[in-house]
C-alpha positions as CSV (number, residue, x, y, z in Angstrom):
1,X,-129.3,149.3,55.0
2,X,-126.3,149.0,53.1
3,X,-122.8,150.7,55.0
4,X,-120.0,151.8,52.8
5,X,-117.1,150.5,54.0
6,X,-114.4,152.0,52.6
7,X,-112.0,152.5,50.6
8,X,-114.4,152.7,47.5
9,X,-113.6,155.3,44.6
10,X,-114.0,158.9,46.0
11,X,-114.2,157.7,49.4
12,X,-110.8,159.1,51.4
13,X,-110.2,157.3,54.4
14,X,-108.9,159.2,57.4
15,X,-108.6,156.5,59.9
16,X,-110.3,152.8,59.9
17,X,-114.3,153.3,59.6
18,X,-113.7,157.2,59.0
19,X,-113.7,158.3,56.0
20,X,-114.4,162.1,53.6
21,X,-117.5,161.7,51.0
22,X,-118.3,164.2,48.8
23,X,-121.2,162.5,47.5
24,X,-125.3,162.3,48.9
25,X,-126.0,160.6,52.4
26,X,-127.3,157.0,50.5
27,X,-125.8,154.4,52.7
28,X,-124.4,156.4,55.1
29,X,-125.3,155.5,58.7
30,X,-123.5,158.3,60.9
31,X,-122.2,161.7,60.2
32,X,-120.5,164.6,61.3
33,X,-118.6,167.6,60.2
34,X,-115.4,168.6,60.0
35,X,-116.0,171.7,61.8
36,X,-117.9,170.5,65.2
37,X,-116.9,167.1,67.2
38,X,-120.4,165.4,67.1
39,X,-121.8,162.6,65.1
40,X,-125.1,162.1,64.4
41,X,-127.7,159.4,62.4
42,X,-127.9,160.0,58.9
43,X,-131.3,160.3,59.4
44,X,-130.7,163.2,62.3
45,X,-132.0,167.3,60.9
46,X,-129.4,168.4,62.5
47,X,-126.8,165.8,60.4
48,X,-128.3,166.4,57.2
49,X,-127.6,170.4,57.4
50,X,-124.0,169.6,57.2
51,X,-122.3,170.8,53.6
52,X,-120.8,168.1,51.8
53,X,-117.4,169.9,52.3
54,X,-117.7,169.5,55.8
55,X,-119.0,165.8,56.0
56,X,-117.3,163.1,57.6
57,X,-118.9,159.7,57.7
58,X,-118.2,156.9,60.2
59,X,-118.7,153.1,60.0
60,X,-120.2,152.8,63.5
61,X,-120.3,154.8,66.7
62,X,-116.9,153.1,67.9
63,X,-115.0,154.5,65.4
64,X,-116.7,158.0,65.5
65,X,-116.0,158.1,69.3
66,X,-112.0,156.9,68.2
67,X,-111.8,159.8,65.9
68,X,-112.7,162.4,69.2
69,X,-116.3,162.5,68.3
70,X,-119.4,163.0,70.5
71,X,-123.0,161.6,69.4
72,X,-125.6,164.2,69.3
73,X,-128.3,164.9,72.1
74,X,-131.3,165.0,70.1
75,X,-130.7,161.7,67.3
76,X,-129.2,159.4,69.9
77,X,-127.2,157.6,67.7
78,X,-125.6,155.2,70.0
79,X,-129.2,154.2,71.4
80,X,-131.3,151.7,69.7
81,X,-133.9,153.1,67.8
């Protein structure tokens, strides 16, 4: 699976391996929103409800944890899968 790793056009990064995208969820390995302080796989039902106005995308779980997020108690996203 390819990861974005920004900056790449449209892409605004907030801090290193955080970053806005306003685009689909190709690529994208973890997730959040703006509104709630958990991250979840890009795979996750509960990640892909989240509007694209509200998604923030991380490069790995490190830097979602940095940013003040939580991973999600159903995906798992820091276990291996």
């Amino acid at each position: 699976m390819k990861i974005y790793n920004p900056p790449l056009p449209g892409l605004e990064e907030l801090a290193p391996g955080v970053w806005l995208y306003p685009g689909d969820m190709e690529g994208v390995a973890y997730v959040g929103s703006l509104k709630s302080s958990r991250f979840h796989k890009a795979s996750c039902w509960h990640g892909g409800r989240i509007l694209v106005t509200n998604r923030i995308c991380f490069l790995d779980g490190p830097a979602a944890a940095a940013y003040g997020y939580f991973p999600c108690s159903k995906c798992k996203p820091l276990e291996e899968s």
